[in-house]
C-alpha positions, 0 to 999 in steps of 0.5 A, spaced: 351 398 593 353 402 599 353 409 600 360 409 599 359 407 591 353 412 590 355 418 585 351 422 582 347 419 576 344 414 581 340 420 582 337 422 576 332 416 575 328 418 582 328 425 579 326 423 573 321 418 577 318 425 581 318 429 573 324 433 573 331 433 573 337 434 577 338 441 575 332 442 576 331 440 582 337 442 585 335 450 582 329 450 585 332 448 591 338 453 591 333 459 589 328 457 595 335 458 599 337 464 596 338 470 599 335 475 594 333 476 588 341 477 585 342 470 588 337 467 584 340 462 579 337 463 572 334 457 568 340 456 563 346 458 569 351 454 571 349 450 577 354 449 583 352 445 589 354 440 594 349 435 596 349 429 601 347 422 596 345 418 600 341 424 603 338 426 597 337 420 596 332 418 601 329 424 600 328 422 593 325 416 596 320 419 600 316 423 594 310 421 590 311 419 583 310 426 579 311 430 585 315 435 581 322 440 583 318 445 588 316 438 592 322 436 592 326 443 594 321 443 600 321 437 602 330 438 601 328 444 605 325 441 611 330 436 612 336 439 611 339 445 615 341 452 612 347 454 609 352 457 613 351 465 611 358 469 612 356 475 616 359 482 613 362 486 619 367 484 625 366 478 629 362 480 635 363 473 640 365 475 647 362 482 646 362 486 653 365 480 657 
């Protein structure tokens, strides 16, 4: 299979592996991204996040049996840059030049 054909559900058995669940995981990953507490998303909420599969993938792959959701939202944290943030107010490049 290459990386191409990966969907979603080939993840779920390594996040079962590590002792939790996609939604789970992925919560505690945004939530740890999250930029204040009204951004948190609550057990139960809609989760909406875009992830790269084959990255998550080896991320996966790297963790212990058991390792649970905060190692795995660590370890995401670790390997993959910060979401863009929209900064509020006028666009300041080229400032003073």
């Amino acid at each position: 299979m290459n990386n191409h054909e990966l969907t979603p559900d080939d993840l779920e058995p390594e996040f079962r592996r590590i002792g939790t669940n996609a939604y789970d995981a992925l919560r505690e990953f945004v939530n740890r991204n999250a930029l204040g507490h009204e951004d948190s998303i609550a057990p139960g909420e809609p989760l909406n996040v875009q992830i790269d599969i084959p990255h998550t993938l080896r991320i996966l792959s790297s963790l212990p049996n058991g390792a649970g959701a905060a190692a795995f939202a660590e370890a995401m944290f670790k390997a993959t840059p910060p979401p863009r943030r929209r900064r509020d107010g006028p666009d300041t490049a080229g400032a003073g030049a």
